[in-house]
ZATOR-44690 format. One line per 4 residues: for each residue x, y, z of C-alpha. Coordinates in Angstrom, 1 decimal, always signed. Last residue first. Layout:
<pts>
X,Y,Z | ...;
</pts>
This chain:
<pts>
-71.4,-107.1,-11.4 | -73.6,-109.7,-12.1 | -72.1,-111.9,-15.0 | -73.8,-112.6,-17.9;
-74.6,-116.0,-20.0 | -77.0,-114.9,-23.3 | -79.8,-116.5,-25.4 | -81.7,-114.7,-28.0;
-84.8,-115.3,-30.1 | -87.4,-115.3,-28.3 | -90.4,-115.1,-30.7 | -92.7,-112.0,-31.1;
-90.1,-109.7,-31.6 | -91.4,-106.1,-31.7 | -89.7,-105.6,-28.3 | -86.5,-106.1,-29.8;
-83.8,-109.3,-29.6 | -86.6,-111.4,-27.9 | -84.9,-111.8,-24.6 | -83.3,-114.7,-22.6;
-80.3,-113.8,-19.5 | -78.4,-116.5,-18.3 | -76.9,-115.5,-14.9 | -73.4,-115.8,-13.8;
-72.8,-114.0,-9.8 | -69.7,-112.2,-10.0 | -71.2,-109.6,-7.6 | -73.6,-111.6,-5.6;
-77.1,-113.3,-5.8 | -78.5,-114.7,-3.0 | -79.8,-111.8,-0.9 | -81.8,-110.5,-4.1;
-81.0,-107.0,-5.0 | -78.0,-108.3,-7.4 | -80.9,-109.3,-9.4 | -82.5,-106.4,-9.7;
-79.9,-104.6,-11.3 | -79.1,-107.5,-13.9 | -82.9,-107.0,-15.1 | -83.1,-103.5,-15.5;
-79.6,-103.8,-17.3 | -81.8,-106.3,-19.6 | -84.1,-104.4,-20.4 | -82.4,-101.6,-21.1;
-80.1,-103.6,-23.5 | -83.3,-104.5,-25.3 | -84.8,-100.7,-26.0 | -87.8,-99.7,-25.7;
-88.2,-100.0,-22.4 | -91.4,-99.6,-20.0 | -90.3,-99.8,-16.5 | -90.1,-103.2,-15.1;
-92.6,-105.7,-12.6 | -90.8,-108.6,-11.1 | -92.7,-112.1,-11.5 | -90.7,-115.4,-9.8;
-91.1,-118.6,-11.3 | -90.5,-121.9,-9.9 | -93.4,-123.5,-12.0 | -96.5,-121.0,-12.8;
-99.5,-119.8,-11.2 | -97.5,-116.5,-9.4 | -96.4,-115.9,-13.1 | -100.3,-114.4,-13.8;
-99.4,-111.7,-11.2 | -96.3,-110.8,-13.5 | -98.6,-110.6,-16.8 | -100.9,-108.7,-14.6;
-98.9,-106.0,-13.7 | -97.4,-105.2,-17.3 | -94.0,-104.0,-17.7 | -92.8,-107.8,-17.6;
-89.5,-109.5,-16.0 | -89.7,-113.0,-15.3 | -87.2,-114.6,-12.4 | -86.6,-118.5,-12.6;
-84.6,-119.6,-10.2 | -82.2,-123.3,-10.5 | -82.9,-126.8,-11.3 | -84.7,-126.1,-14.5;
-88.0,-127.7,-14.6 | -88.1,-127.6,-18.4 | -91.9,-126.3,-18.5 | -90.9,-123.3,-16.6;
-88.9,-121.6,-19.7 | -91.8,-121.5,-21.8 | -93.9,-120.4,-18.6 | -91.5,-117.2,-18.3;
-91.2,-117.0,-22.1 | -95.0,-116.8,-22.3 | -95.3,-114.4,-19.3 | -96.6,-111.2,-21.4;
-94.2,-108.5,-21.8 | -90.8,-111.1,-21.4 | -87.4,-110.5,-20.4 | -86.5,-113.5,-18.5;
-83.7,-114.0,-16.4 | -82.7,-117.6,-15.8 | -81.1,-118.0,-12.0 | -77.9,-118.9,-10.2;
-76.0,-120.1,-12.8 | -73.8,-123.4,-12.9 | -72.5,-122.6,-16.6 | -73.8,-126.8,-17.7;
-77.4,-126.2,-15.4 | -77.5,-122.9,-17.1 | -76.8,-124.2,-20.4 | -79.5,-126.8,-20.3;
-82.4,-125.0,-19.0 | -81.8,-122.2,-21.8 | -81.6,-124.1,-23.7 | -85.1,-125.7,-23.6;
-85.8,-121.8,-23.6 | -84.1,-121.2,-27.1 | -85.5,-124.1,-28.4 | -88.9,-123.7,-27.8;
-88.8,-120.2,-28.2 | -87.9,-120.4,-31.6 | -90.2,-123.3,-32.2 | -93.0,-121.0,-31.4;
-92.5,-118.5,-33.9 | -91.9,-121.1,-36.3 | -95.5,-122.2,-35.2 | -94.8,-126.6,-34.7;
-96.0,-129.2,-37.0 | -95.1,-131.8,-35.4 | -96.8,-133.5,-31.7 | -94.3,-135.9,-30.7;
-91.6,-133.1,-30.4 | -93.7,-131.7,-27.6 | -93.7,-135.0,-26.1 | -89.8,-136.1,-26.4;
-88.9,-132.4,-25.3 | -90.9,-132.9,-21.7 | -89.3,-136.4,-21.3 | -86.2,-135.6,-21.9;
-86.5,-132.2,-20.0 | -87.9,-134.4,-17.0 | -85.3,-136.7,-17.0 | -82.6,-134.0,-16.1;
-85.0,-132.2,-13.2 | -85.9,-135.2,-11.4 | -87.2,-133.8,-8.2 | -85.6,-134.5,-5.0;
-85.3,-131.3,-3.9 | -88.6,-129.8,-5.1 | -90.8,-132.8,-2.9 | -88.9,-130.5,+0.5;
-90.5,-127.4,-0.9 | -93.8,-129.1,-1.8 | -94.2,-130.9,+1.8 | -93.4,-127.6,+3.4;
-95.6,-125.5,+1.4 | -98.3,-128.3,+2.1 | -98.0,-127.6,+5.8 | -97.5,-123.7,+5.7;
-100.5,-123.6,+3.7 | -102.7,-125.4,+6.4 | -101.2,-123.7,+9.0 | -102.2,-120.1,+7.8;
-105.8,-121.7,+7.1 | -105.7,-123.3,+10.7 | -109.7,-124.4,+11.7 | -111.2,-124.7,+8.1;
-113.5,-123.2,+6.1 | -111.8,-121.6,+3.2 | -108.0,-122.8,+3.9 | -108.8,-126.6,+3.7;
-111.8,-126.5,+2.4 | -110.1,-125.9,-0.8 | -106.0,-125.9,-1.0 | -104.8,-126.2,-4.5;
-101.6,-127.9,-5.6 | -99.6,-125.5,-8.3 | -97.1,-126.3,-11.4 | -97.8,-130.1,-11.5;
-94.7,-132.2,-12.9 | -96.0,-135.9,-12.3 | -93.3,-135.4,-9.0 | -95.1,-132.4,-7.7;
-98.4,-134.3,-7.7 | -96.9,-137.6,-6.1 | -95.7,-134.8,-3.0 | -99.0,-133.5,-2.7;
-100.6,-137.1,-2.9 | -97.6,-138.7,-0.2 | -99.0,-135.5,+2.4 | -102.3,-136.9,+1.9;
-101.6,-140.2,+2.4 | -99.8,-139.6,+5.3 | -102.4,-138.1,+7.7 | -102.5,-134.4,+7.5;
-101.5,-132.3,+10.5 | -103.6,-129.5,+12.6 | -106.7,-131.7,+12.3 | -110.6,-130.3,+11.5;
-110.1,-129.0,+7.6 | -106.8,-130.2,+7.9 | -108.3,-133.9,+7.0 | -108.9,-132.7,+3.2;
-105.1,-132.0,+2.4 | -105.0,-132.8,-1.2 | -108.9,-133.1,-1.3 | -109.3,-131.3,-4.9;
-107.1,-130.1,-7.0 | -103.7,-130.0,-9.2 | -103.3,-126.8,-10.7 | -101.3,-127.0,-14.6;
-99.3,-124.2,-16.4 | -99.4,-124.5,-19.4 | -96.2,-124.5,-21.6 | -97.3,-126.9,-24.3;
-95.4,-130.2,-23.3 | -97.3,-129.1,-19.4 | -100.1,-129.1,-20.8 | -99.3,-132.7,-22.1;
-98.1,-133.8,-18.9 | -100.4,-132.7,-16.3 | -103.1,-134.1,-18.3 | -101.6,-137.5,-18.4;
-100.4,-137.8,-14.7 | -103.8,-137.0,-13.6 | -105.5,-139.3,-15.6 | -103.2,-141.8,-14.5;
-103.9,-141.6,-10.9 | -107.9,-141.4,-11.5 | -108.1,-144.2,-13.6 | -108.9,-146.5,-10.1;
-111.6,-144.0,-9.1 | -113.6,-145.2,-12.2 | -114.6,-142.2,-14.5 | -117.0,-139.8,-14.7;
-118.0,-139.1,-11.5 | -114.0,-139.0,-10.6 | -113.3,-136.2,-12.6 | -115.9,-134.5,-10.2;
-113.3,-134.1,-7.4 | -110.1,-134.5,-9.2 | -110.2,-130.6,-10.8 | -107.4,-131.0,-12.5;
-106.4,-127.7,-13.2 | -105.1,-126.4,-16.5 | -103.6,-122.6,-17.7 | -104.3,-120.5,-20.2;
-107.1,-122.0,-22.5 | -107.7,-122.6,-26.1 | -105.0,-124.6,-26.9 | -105.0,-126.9,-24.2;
-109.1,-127.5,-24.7 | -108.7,-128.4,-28.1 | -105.9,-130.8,-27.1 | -108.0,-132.2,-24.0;
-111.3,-133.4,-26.0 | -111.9,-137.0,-24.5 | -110.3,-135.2,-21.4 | -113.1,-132.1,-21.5;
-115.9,-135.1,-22.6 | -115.2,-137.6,-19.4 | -115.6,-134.2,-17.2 | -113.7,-132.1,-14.7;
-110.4,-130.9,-16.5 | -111.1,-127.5,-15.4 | -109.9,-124.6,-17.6 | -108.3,-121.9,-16.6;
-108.7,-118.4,-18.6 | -105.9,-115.9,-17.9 | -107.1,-112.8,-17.5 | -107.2,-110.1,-20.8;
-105.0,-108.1,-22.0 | -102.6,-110.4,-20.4 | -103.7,-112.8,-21.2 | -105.3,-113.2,-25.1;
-108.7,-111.6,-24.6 | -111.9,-112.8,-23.0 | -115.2,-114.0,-24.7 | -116.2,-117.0,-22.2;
-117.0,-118.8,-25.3 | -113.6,-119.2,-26.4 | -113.5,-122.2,-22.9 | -116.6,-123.7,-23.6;
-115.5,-123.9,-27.9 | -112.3,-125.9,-26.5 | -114.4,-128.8,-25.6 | -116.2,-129.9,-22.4;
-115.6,-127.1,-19.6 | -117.2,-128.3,-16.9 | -116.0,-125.2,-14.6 | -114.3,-121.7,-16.0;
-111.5,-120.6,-14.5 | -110.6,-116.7,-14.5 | -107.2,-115.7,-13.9 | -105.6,-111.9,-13.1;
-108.5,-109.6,-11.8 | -108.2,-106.3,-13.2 | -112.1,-105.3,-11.7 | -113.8,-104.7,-14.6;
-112.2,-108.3,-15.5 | -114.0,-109.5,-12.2 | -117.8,-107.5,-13.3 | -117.2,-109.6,-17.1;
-117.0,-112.4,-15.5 | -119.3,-112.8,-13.0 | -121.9,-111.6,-15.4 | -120.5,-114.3,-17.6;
-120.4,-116.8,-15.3 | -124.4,-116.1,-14.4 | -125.1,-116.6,-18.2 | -123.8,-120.1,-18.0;
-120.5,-120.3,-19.6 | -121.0,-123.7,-20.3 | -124.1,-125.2,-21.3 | -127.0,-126.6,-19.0;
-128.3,-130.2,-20.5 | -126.2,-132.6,-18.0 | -126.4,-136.7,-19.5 | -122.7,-136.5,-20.3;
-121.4,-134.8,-17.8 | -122.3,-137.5,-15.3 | -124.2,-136.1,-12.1 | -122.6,-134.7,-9.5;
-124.5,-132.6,-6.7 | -123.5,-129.8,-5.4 | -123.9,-129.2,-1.7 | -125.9,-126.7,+0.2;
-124.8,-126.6,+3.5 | -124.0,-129.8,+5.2 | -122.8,-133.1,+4.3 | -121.8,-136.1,+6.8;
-120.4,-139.6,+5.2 | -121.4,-142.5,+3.1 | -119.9,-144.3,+0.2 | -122.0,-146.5,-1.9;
-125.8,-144.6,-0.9 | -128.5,-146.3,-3.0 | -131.4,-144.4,-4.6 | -134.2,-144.1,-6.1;
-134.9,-141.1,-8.3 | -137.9,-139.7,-8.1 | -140.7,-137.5,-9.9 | -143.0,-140.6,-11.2;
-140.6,-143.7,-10.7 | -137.3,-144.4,-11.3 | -135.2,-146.9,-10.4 | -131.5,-148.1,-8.9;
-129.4,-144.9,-9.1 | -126.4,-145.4,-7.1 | -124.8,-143.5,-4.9 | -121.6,-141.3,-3.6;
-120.6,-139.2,-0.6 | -117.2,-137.7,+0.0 | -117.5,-136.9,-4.1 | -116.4,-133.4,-3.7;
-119.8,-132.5,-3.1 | -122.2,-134.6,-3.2 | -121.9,-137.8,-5.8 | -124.2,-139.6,-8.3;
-123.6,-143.0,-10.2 | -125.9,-143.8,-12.9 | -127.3,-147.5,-13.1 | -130.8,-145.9,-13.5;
-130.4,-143.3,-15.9 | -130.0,-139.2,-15.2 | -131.5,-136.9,-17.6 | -135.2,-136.8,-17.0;
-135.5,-137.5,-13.5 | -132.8,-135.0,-12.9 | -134.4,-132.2,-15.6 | -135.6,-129.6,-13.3;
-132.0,-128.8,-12.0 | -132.2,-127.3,-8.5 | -132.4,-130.5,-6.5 | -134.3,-132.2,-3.6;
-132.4,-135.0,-1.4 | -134.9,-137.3,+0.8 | -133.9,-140.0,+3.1 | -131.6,-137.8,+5.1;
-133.0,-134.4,+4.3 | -133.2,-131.9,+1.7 | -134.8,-128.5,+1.5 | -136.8,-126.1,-0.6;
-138.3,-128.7,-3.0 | -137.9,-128.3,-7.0 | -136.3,-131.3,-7.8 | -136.3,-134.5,-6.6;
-133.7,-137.3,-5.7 | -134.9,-140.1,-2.8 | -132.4,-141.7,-0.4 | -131.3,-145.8,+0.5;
-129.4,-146.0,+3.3 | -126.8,-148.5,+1.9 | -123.2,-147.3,+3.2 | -124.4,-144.2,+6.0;
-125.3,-140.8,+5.3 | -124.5,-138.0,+8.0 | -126.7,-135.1,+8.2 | -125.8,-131.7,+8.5;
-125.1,-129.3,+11.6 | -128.0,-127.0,+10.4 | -130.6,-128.9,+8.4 | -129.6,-129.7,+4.7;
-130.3,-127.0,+1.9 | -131.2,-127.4,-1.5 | -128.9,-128.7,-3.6 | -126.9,-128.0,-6.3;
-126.3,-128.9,-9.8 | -123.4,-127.0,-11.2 | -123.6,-125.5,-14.4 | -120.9,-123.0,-13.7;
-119.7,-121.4,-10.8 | -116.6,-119.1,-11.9 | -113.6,-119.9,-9.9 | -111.9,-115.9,-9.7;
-107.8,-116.5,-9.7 | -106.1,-114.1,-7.7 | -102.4,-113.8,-8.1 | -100.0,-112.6,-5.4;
-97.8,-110.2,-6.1 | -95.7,-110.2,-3.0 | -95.1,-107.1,-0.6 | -97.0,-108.1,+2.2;
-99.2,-104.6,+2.8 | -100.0,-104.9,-1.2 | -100.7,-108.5,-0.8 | -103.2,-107.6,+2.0;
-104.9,-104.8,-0.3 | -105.1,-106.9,-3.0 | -106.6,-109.9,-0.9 | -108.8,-107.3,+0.6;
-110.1,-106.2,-2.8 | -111.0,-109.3,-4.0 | -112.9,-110.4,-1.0 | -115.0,-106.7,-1.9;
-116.0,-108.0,-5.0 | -116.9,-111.5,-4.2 | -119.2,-109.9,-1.7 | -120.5,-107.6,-4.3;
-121.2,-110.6,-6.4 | -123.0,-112.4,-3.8 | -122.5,-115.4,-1.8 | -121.8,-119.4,-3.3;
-120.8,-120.6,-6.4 | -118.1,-117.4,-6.7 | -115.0,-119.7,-5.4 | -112.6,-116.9,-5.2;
-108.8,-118.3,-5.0 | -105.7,-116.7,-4.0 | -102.4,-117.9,-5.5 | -99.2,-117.4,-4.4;
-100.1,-118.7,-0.8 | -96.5,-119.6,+1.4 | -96.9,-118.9,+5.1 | -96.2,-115.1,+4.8;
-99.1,-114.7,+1.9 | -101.4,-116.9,+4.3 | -100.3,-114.3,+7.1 | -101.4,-111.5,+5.6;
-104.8,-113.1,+4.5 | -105.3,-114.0,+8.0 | -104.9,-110.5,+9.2 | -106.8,-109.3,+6.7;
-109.9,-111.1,+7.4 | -111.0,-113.9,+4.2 | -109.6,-116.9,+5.6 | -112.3,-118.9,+7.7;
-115.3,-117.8,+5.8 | -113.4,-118.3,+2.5 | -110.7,-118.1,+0.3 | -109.3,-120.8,-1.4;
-105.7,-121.5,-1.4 | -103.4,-122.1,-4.5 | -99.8,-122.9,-3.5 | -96.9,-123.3,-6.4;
-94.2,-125.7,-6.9 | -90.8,-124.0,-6.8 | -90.1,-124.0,-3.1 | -86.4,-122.4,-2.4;
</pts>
């Protein structure tokens, strides 16, 4: 049973029913709306076929909604694209309706203002990178480092530090307030740069509210990760733009840093950004690629994300099949005992821990523990709004995680998280309804029996607001 999760972007190539359908069958929990490019209304109605195709399915697939935010982009390149070479030296303006090869026009008035010769840019996902080796009048000059072929209308990286737009831009907030309209379940917000970025967006606690993600993308949002960890839902590593900022080589260890202290916390953390970049043309990875996905699972990811991969390229349904097949074998062999020691040695590090908080700490590190000791089949969470689920998820426990929450969006939010399955419950009011909801179900899934020991955990009544109570049950 795979426990790391699949996020796949939705686009051009992806976004009919029938593919949708079968991305669900192949392995996608998680369906992702860029919103940089198209309309609102097409947004919209994207969202509403990935509802409507999960609905035919059967799964509660999460949607997460990317908002755009102050991206620099750039006017358009000629249709097929152009392909840079190393050392073709280019122009940056701003304010021209089109770029070309030896001249690249802007939407960000301030360039020549902001950027510094000696800066490095990049397009796109960083495929294509230069240096900035003068100035003069209204152009940069520059240097291309790494060449390739870009189309479309790229954005264009330029280091956080010099960029004067704020985030939410007042475009993510119309986004984001029509997508919460809408019951969407996560929201991510893009160069995020302190913990402030991420309360700005004005949401409530999730699940009232969807779950706000913030993208590690910027040298400031890592200088500033612990603010940003506790103001935000959920993580990704957005590796694409991270590595503007910083030299390619820190890259690795950023990653396995940020995955680990959200993690410590309970967050669940998306690892992004070329994973599987050659199945945008080919219908297999090359090696690396398929040795990053599995390196991501082993630093303790929750989700890997799919991007061009599944919005524009030849075989979305293959491409998630592929990386659900390198993440499902990855699970086997991960280290599920070391990883609680090394989980508990970092939230311990930090002190001063909510009491409310350190019950469910140690009730769900327990949890882990005892059901790996009783050999149970799964960890039953009662839980209204996921917290106990992701609590529980941060151990890596080597067997099922099933979270069971009246509220819809609370189990759509699960799809992001660890080896955890969301079941939606009637509204109890009573604990030992809850938990005879939750025994019933399980004896529903082909791989529990009668007999069957479970360990069930529960805040001892719904007004609880730590979980409190730890329990081995049979099935019967």
């Amino acid at each position: 049973m795979r426990r790391t999760k699949i996020v796949a972007t939705i686009g051009p190539a992806s976004d009919d029913p029938t593919t949708l359908r079968s991305m669900i069958n192949a392995g996608m929990d998680v369906a992702r709306i860029g919103l940089a490019h198209g309309t609102l209304d097409e947004h919209l109605a994207k969202y509403a076929r990935i509802r409507a195709a999960a609905e035919d399915v059967g799964v509660p697939v999460g949607i997460l909604a990317d908002l755009p935010g102050p991206k620099v982009r750039c006017a358009p390149f000629p249709d097929g694209g152009v392909v840079f070479g190393d050392g073709d030296e280019v122009h940056f303006v701003s304010g021209e309706s089109s770029s070309s090869l030896t001249t690249i026009s802007t939407d960000y008035d301030h360039l020549i203002d902001d950027v510094e010769v000696g800066d490095q840019l990049a397009l796109g996902d960083g495929n294509i990178s230069f240096v900035v080796d003068s100035k003069s009048g209204d152009k940069l000059h520059a240097r291309v480092v790494r060449g390739s072929r870009v189309q479309g209308r790229p954005g264009l990286q330029v280091p956080s530090d010099r960029l004067r737009i704020t985030t939410p831009t007042q475009e993510d907030l119309r986004f984001a307030d029509a997508f919460i309209e809408a019951g969407v379940d996560m929201l991510a917000v893009s160069f995020v740069r302190s913990g402030h970025d991420v309360r700005s967006l004005g949401t409530e606690p999730n699940p009232r509210g969807p779950m706000v993600v913030a993208k590690i993308e910027t040298r400031a949002a890592v200088e500033n990760l612990e603010g940003i960890i506790s103001a935000s839902g959920a993580v990704m590593v957005a590796r694409g733009d991270l590595g503007v900022d910083y030299p390619i080589s820190e890259l690795p260890h950023l990653q396995k840093h940020i995955i680990q202290r959200c993690i410590a916390r309970g967050l669940p953390v998306i690892t992004a950004t070329q994973m599987l970049e050659s199945m945008v043309y080919s219908p297999t990875p090359t090696r690396a690629e398929a040795s990053d996905v599995a390196n991501a699972v082993f630093d303790g990811t929750s989700s890997v994300m799919l991007s061009g991969e599944t919005a524009i390229g030849v075989d979305p349904v293959n491409s998630v099949a592929t990386m659900a097949e390198i993440a499902a074998r990855t699970d086997v062999e991960f280290p599920h005992d070391d990883w609680v020691d090394s989980v508990s040695s970092v939230r311990e590090s930090e002190g001063n821990i909510d009491p409310g908080a350190l019950t469910t700490d140690s009730i769900t590190m327990a949890a882990q523990r005892v059901a790996s000791q009783v050999s149970a089949k799964a960890i039953l969470c009662l839980s209204r709004t996921g917290y106990t689920v992701r609590s529980v998820s941060r151990f890596r426990p080597a067997v099922p995680i099933i979270g069971f929450s009246p509220d819809q969006r609370a189990v759509h939010q699960l799809s992001l998280s660890w080896g955890s399955t969301g079941v939606h419950t009637e509204e109890r009011t009573a604990s030992r309804d809850m938990i005879n909801d939750a025994l019933a179900h399980a004896l529903t899934l082909p791989w529990m029996h009668p007999g069957d020991r479970v360990v069930v955990i529960s805040g001892n009544s719904t007004a609880t607001r730590a979980t409190d109570t730890l329990r081995v049950m049979y099935l019967t």
